[in-house]
C-alpha positions as CSV (number, residue, x, y, z in Angstrom):
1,X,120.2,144.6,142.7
2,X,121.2,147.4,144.7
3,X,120.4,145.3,148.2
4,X,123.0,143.1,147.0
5,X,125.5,145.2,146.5
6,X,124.4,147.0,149.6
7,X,125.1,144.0,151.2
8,X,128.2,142.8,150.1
9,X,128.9,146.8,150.9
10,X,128.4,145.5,154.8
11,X,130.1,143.0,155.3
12,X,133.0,143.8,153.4
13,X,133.3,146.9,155.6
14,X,132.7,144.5,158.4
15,X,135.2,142.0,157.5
16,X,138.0,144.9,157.7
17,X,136.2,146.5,160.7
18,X,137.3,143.4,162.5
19,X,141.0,143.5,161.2
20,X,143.2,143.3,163.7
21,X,147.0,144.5,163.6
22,X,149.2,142.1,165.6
23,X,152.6,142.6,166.6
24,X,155.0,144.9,164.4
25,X,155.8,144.5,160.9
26,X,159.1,145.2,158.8
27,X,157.9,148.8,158.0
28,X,156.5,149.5,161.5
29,X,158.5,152.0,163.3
30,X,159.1,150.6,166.5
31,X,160.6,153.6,169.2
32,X,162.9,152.8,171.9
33,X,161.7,152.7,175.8
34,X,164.9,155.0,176.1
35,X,166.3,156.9,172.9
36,X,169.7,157.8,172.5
37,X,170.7,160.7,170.7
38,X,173.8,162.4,168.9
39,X,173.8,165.6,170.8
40,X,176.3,167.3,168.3
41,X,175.0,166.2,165.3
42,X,174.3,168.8,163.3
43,X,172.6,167.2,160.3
44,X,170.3,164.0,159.3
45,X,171.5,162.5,156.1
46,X,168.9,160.9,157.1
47,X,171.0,159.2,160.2
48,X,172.5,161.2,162.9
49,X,175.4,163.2,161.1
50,X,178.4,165.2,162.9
51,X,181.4,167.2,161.7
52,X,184.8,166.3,161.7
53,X,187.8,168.4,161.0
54,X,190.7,167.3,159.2
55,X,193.2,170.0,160.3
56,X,191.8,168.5,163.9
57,X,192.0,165.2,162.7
58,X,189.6,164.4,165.1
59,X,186.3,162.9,165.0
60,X,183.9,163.5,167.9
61,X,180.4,161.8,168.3
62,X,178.3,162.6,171.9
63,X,175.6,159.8,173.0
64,X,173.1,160.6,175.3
65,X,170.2,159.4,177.1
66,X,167.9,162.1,178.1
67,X,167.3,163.1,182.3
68,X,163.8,162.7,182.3
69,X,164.2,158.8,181.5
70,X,166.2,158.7,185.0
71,X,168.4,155.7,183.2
72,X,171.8,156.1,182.2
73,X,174.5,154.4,180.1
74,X,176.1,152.0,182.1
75,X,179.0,151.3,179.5
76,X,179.6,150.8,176.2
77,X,179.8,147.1,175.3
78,X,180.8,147.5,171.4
79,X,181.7,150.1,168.9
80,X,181.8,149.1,164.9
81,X,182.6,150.7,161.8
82,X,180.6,149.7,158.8
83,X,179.0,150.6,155.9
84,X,175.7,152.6,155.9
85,X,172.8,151.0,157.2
86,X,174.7,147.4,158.0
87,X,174.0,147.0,161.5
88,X,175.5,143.2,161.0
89,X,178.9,143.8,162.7
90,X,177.4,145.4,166.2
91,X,174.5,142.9,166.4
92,X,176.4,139.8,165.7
93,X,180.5,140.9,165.5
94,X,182.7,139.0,168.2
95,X,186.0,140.0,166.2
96,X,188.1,143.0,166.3
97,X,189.3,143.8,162.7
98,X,188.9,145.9,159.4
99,X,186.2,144.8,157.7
100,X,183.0,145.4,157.6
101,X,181.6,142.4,159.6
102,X,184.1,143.5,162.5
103,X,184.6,145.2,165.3
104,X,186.1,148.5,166.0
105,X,186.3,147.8,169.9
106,X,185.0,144.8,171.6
107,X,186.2,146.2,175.2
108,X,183.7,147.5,177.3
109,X,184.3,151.1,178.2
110,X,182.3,152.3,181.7
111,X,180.8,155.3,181.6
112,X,177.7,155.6,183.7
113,X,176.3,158.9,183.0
114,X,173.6,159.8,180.5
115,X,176.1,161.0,178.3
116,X,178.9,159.4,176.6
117,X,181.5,161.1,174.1
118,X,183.8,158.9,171.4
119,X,187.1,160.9,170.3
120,X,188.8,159.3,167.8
121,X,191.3,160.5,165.0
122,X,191.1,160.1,160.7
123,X,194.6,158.0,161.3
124,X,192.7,155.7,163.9
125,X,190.0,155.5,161.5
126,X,191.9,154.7,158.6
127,X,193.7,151.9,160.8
128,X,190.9,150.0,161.9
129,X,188.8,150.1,159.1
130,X,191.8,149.4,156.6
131,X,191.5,152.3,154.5
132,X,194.6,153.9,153.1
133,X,193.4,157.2,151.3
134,X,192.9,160.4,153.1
135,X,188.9,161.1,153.8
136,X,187.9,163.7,151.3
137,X,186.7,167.0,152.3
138,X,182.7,167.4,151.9
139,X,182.2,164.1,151.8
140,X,180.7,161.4,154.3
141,X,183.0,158.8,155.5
142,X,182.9,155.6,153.6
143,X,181.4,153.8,156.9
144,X,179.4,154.9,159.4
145,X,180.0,154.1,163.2
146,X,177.3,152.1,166.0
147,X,177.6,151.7,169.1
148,X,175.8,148.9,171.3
149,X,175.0,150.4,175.1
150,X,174.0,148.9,178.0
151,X,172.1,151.0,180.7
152,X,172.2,151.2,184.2
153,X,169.5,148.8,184.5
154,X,171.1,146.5,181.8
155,X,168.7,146.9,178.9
156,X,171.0,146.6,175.8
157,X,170.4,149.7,173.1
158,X,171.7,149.9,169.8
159,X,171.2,153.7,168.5
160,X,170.7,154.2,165.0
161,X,174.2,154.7,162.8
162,X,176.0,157.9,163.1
163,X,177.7,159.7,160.2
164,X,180.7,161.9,159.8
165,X,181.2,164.4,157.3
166,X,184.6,165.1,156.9
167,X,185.3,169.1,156.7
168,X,189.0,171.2,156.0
């Protein structure tokens, strides 16, 4: 009795012995060739977060590749504002609009350097994403912003979403 358990022992250890993982899977966490960072975020809630005064009303979000990857951004090819973790509008968004399927700016911007910085204003934001009410204070901002780069050697990067938490 105990060979045969001993046996089935072997080969099921065998059997997962010779399991092979293929290819990445929807949980795999899959690291870019060349990240970009926020370099002023000062929080992860759990994406990239950043500051922004009202009394400014300015919002301010810094991209950056880093010098040792000896790339850097060639331009940005599309900026969106949506809702957290809804990459659809910078993937797949040709349009300019308010929603949350469009685009904030569909006009490449050139930049090449390995840092980028976006300055925009609560008014603009509240213009192009159709929002009316003032951003409360402590608070995130209803929708988050992307950005789609393209580096200096034309590989397209889309950094994770970057949040703004809307201060006095």
């Amino acid at each position: 009795m105990k060979s045969r358990y001993f046996s089935l022992l072997i080969l099921l250890f065998l059997a997962l012995n010779g399991c092979k993982k293929d290819g990445f899977g929807p949980l795999t966490d899959s690291r870019p060739e060349v990240p970009v960072t926020v370099a002023n975020a000062y929080d992860y809630r759990p994406a990239p977060t950043v500051r922004a005064s009202k009394a400014e009303n300015k919002i301010v979000i810094t991209l950056q590749v880093p010098a040792s990857s000896g790339r850097t951004i060639k331009e940005v090819t599309k900026i969106a504002s949506s809702t957290t973790a809804n990459f659809t509008a910078i993937y797949s968004g040709t349009t300019v609009g308010t929603g949350t399927g469009n685009l904030w700016s569909a006009t490449p911007i050139p930049v090449n350097a390995q840092t980028y910085t976006f300055t925009t204003t609560f008014d603009e934001w509240k213009t192009k994403t159709g929002t009316t009410a003032v951003p409360a204070s402590d608070m995130l901002l209803s929708r988050d912003f992307y950005f789609q780069l393209t580096l200096d050697n034309d590989q397209v990067v889309i950094p994770t979403n970057i949040r703004v938490w809307v201060v006095d």
